[in-house]
MIKOL-490864 format. One record per atom (N, C-alpha, C): residue number from 0; residue in one letter; atom name; x, y, z. Coordinates in steps of 0.001 Angstrom, whole numbers, plus 524288, in hexadecimal, padded with zeros to 5 digits. Layout:
NUM A CA X Y Z
...
end
This chain:
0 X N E07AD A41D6 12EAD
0 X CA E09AA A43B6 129B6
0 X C E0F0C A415D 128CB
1 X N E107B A4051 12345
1 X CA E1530 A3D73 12300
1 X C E1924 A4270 12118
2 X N E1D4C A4200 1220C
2 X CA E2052 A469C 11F2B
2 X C E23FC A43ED 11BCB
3 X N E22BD A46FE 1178C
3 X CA E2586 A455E 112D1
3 X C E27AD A4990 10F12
4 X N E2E8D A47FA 10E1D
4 X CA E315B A4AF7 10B6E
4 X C E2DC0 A4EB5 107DD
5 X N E2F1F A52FB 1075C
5 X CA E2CBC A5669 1048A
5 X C E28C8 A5B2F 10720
6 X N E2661 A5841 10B99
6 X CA E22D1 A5CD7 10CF7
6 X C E24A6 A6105 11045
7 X N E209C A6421 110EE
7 X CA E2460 A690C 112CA
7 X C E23EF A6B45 116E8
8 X N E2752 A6AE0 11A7D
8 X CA E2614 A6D9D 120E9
8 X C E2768 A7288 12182
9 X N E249A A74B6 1244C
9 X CA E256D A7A05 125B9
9 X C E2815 A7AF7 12ABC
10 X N E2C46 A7C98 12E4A
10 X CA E2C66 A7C4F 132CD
10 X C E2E10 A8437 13348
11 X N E2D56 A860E 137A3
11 X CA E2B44 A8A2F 138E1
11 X C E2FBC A8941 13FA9
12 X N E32AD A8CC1 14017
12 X CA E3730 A8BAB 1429A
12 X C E3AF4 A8889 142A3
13 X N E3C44 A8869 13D4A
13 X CA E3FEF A8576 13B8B
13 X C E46AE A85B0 13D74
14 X N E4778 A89E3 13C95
14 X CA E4C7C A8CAF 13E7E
14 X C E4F76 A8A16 144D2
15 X N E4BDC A8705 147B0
15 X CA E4DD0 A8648 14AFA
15 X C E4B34 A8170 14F15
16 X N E4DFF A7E3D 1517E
16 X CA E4B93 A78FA 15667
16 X C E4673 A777D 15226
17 X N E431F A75D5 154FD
17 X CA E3F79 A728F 1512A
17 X C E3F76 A738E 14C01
18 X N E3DDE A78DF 1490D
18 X CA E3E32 A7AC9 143DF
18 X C E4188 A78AC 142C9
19 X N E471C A77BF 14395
19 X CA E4AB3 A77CF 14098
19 X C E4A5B A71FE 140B4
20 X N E4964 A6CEF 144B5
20 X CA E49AF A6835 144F1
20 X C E44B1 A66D3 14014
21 X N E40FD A680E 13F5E
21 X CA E3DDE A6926 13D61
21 X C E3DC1 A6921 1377A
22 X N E408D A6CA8 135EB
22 X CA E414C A6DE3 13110
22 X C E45FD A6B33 12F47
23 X N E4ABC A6883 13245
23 X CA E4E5C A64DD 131AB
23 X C E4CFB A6000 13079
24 X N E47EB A5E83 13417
24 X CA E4549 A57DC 132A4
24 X C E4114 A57CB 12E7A
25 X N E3F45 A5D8F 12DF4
25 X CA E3BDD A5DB4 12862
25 X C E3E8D A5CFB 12480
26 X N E454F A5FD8 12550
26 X CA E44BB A5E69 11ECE
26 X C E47A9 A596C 11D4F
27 X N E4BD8 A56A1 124F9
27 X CA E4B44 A512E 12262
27 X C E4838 A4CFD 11FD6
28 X N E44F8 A4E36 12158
28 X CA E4001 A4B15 12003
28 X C E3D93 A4C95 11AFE
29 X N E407A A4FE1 118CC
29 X CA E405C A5166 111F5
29 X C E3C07 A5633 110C7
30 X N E39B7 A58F5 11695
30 X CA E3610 A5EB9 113CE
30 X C E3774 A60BF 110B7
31 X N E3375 A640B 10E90
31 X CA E34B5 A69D7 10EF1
31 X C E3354 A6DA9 112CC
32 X N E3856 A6FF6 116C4
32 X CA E3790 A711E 11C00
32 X C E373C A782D 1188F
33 X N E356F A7A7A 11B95
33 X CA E3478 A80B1 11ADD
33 X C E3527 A8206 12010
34 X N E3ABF A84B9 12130
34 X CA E3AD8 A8525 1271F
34 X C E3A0E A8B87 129DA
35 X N E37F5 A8CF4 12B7E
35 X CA E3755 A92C6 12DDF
35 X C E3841 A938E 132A9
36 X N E3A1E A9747 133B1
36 X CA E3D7B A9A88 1387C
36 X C E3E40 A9F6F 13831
37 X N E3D1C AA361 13B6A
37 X CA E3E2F AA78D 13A96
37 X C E4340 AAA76 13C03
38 X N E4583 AA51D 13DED
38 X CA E4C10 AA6C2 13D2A
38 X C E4F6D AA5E9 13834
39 X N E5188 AA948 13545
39 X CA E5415 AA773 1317A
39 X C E5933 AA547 130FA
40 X N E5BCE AA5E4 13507
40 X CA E6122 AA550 13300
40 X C E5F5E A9CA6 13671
41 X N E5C5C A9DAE 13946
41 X CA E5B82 A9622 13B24
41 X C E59E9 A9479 13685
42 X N E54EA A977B 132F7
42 X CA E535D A9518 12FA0
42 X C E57CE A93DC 12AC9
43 X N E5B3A A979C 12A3D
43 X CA E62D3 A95BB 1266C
43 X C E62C0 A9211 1280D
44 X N E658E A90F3 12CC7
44 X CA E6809 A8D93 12E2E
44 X C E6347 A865F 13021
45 X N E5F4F A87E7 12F9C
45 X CA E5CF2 A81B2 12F26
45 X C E5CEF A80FF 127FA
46 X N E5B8C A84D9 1240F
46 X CA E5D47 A854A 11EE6
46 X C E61C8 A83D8 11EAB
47 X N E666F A8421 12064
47 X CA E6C1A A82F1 11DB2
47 X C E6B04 A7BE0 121BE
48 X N E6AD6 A7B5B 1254E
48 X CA E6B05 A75BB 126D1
48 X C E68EC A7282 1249C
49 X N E63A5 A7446 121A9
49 X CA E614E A70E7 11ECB
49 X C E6180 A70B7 117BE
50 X N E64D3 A767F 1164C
50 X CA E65EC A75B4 11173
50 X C E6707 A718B 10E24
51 X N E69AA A6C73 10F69
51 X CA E6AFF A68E9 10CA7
51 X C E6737 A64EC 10C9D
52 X N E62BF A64C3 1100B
52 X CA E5F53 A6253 111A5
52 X C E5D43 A60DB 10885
53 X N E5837 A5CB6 10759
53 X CA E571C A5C8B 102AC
53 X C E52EE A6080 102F7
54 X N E50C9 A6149 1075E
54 X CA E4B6E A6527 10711
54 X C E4DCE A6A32 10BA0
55 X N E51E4 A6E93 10A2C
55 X CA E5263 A71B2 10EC4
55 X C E4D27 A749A 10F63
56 X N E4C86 A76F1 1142D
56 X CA E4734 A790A 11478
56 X C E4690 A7EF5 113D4
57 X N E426B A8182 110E9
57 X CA E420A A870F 10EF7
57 X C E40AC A893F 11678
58 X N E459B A8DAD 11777
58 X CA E4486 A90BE 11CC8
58 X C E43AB A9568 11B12
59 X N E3F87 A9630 11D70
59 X CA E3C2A A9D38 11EA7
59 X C E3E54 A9F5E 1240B
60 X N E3F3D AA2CA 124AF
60 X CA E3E72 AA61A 12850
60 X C E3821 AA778 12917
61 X N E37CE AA5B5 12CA7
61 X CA E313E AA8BB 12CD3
61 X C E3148 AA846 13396
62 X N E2D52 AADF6 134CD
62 X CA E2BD7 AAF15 13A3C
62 X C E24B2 AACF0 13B41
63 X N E263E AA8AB 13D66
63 X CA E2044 AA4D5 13D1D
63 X C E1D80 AA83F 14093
64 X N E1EE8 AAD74 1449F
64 X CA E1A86 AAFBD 1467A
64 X C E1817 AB3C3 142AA
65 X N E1B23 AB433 13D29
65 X CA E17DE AB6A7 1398F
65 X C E14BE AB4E7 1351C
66 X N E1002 AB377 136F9
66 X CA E0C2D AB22A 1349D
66 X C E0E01 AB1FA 12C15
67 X N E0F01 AB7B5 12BF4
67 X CA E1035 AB628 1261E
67 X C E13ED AB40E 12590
68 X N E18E2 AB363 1285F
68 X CA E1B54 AB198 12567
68 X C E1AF6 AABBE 126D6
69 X N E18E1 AA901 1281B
69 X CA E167C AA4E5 12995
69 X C E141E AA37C 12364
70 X N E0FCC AA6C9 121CC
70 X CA E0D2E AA745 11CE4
70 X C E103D AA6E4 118E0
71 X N E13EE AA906 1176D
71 X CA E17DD AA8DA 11574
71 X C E1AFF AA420 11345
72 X N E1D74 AA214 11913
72 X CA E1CFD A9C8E 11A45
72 X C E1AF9 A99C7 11681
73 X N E1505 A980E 11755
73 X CA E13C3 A957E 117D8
73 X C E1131 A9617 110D9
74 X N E11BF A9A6A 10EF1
74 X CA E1198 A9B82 10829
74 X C E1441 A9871 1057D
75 X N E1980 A9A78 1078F
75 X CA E1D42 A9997 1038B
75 X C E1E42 A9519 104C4
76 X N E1DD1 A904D 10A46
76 X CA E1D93 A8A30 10940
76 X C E1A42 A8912 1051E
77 X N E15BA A8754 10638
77 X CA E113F A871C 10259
77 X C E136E A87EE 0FCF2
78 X N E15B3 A8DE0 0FB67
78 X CA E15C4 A8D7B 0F633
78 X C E1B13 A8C64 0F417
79 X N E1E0F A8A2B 0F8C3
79 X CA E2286 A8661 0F658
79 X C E21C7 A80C0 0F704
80 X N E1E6B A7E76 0F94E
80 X CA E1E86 A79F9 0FBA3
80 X C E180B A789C 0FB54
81 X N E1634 A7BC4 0FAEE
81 X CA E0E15 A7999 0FA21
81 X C E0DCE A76E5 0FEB5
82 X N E1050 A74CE 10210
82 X CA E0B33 A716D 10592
82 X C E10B6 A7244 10C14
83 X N E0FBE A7028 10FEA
83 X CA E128B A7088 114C4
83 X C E0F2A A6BC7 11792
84 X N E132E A6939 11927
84 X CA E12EC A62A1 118FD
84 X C E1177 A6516 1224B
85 X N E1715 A66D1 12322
85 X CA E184D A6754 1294E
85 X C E194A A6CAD 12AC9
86 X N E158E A6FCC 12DA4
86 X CA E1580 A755C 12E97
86 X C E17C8 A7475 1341A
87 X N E1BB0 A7618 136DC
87 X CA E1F37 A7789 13A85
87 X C E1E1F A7B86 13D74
88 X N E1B25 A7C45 1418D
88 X CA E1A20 A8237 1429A
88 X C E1E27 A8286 146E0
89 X N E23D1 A8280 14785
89 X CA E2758 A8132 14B2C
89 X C E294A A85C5 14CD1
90 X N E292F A8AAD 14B30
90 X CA E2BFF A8E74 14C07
90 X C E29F4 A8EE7 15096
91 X N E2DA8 A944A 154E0
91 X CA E2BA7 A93B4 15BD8
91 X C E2ED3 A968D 15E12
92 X N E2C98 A9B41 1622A
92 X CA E321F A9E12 164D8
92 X C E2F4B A9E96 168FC
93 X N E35A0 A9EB5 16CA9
93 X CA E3532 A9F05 17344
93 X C E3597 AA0CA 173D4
94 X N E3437 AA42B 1794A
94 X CA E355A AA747 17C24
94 X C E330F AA655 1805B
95 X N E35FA AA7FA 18574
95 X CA E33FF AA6F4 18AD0
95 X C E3527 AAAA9 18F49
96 X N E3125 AAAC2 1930B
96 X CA E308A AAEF5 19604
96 X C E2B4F AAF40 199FF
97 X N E29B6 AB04F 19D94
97 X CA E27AF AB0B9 1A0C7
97 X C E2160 AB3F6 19E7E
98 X N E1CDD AB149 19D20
98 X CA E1891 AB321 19A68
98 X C E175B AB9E2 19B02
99 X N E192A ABAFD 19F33
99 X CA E172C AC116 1A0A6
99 X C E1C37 AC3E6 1A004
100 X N E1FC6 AC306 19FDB
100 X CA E2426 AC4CB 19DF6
100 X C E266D AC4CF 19778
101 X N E255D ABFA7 194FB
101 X CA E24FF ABEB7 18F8E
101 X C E225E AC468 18C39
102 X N E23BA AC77A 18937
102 X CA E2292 ACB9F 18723
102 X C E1D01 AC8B9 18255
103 X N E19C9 ACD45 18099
103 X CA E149A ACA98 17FE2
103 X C E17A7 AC968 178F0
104 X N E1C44 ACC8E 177A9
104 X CA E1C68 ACBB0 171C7
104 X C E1FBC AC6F4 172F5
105 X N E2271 AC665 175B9
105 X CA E26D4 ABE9B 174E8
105 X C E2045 ABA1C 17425
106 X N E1BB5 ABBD0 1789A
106 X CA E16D5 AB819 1783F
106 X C E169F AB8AA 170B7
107 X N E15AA ABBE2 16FAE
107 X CA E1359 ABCA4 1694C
107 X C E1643 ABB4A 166C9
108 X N E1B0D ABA1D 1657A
108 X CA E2058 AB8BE 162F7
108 X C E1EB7 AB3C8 1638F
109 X N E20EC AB2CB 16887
109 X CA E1DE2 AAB4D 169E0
109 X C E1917 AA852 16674
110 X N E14D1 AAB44 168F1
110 X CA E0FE2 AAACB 165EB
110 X C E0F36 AAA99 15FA8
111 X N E11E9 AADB9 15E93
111 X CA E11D4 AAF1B 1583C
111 X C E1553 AA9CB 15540
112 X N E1918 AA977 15631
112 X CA E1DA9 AA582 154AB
112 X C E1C02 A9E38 1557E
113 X N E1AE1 A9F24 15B49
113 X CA E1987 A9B6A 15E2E
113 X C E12A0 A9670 15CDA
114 X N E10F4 A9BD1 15C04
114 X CA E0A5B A9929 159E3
114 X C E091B A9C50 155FD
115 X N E0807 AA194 15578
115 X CA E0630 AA199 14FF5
115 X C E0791 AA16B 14BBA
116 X N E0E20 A9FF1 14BE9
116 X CA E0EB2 A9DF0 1462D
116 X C E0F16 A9953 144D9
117 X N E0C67 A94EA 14A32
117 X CA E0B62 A917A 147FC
117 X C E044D A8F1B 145D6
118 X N E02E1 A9377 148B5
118 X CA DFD0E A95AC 14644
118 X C DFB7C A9782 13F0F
119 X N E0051 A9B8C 1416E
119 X CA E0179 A9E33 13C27
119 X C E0285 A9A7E 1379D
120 X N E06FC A952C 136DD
120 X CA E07C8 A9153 13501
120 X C E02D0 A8DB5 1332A
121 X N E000C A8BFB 137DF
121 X CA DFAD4 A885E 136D6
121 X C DF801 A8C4C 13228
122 X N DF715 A91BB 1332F
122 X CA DF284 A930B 13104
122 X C DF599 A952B 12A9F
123 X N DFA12 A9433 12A0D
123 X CA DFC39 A965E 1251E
123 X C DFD67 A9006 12286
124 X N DFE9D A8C08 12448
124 X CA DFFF9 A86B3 12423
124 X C DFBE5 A83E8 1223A
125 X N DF755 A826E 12582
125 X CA DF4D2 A7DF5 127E0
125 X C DF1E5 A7CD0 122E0
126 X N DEEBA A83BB 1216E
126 X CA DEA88 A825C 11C10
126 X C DEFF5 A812E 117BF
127 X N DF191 A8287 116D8
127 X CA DF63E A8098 1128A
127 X C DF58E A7A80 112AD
128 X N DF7A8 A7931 11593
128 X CA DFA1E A7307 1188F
128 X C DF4A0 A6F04 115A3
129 X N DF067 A72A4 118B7
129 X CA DEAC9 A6E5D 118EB
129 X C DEA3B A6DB2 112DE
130 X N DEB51 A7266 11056
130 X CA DEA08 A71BA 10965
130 X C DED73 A6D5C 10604
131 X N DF116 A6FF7 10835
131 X CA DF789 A6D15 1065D
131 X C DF4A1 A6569 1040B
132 X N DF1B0 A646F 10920
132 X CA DEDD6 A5DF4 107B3
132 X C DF385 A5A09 10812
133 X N DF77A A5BB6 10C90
133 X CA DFBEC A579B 10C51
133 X C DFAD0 A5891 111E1
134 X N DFDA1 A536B 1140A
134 X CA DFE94 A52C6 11A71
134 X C E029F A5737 11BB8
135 X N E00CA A5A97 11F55
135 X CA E05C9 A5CBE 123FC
135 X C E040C A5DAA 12A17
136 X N E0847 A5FF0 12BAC
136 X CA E0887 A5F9F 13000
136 X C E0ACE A647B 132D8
137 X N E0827 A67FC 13713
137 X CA E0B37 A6B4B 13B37
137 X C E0B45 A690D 13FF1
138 X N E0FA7 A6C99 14046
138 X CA E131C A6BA8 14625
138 X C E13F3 A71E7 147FE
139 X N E10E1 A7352 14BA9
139 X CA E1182 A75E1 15032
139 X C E159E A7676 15590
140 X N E1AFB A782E 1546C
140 X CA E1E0B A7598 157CF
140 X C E1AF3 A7A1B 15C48
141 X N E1ACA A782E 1617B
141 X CA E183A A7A1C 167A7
141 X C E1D6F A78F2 16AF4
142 X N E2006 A7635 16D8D
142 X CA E231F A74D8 16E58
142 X C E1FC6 A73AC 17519
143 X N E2422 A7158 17843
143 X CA E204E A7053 17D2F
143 X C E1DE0 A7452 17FAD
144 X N E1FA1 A7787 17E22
144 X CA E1CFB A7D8F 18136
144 X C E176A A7E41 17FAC
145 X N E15DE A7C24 17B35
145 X CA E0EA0 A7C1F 17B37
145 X C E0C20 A77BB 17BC3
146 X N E1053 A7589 18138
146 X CA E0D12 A71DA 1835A
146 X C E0CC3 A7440 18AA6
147 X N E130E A74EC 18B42
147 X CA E15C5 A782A 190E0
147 X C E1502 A7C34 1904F
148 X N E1275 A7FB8 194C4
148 X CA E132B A850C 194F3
148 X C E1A46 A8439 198E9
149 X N E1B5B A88E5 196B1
149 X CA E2210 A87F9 19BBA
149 X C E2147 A8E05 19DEE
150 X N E244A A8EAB 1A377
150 X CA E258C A9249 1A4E7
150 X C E2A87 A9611 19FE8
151 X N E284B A9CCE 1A083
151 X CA E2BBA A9F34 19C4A
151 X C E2B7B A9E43 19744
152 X N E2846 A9BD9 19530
152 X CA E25B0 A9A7E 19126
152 X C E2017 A9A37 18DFA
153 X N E1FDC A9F5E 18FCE
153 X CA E1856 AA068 18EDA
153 X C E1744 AA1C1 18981
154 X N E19E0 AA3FC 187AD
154 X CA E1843 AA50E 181B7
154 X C E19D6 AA20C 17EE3
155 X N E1C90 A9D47 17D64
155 X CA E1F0B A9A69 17C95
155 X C E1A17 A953A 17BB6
156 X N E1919 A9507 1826F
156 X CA E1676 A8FE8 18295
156 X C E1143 A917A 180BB
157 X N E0F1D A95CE 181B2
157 X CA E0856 A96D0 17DBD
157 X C E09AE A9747 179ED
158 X N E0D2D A977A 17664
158 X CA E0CC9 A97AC 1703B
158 X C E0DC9 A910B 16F06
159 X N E1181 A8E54 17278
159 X CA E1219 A88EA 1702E
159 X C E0B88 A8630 170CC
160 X N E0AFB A87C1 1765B
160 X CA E03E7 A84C0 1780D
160 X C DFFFF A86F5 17430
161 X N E0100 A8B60 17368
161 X CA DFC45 A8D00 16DBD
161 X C DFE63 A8A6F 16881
162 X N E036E A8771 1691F
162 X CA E0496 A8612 16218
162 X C E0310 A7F74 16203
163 X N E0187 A7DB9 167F6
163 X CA E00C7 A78D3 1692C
163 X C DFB71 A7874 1682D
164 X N DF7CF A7C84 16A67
164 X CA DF1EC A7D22 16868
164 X C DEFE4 A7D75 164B8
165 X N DF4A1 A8129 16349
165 X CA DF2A3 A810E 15B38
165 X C DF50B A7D38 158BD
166 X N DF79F A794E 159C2
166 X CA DF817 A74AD 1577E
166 X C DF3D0 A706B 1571D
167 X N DF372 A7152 15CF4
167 X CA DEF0A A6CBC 15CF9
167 X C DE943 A6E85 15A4A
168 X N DE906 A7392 15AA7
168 X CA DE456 A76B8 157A3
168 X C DE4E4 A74F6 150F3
169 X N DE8EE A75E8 14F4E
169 X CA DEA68 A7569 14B26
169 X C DE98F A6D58 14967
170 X N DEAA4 A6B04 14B95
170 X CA DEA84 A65BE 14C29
170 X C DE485 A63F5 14B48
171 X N DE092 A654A 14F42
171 X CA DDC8F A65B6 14F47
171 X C DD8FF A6677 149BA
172 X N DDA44 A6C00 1475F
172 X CA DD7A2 A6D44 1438C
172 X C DD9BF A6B9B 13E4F
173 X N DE00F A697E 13FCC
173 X CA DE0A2 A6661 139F6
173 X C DDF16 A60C7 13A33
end
């Protein structure tokens, strides 16, 4: 896919390390970046760095382990923007700890954030995207951990290895 000024990326942990590199080279490259984080005061402050930018990018607060507001999301792009060129499913939280010691709600926090809202994304995204009848593209950030399992890192590394499966799942059927 070629990227060309105008189209519109979505990135989904924007507020911070990749998101924020992310949504900095989208909009050199002339997007329209739509950046989400469910931190607000990161999401100000990548807004004021990029204010002067010709295309600054519209930031949401949104909590990608909640399904609606994901929906939400992914409305009000569409009906500002009709089509989404680069879906970002980058958002991601750590935590680490010893699997039998790790409390079962930090696993579900993980899980939720970690993979199903980038589940959540494909299945609110993908039919959009396919209609849309323009080239795009997702990116699943996994990071090496859903390739490495590591010691102290169990919930962590099954949500990156399940976001690596559903990529390639996802790959497959598009």
């Amino acid at each position: 896919m070629q990227i060309v000024a105008g189209q519109v990326a979505v990135i989904t942990g924007a507020g911070s390390g990749i998101g924020w590199a992310l949504a900095n080279a989208c909009v050199a490259c002339g997007l329209q970046v739509v950046a989400a984080d469910c931190n607000a005061e990161r999401l100000a402050a990548l807004a004021a760095e990029l204010a002067e930018a010709p295309s600054a990018p519209l930031c949401r607060q949104v909590d990608v382990a909640e399904r609606g507001q994901l929906a939400q999301l992914a409305d009000e792009v569409y009906a500002s923007y009709g089509a989404v060129h680069l879906l970002f499913n980058n958002a991601g939280l750590l935590r680490s700890g010893r699997c039998w010691e790790s409390p079962v709600d930090d696993w579900q926090r993980l899980i939720n954030v970690n993979l199903l809202s980038v589940l959540h994304a494909i299945q609110l995204f993908v039919p959009r995207m396919l209609a849309q009848q323009a080239p795009a593209h997702i990116v699943n950030t996994a990071s090496l951990a859903g390739l490495l399992a590591a010691p102290q890192m169990g919930a962590y590394s099954v949500s990156k290895h399940a976001v690596v499966a559903l990529s390639q799942t996802l790959h497959y059927e598009l």
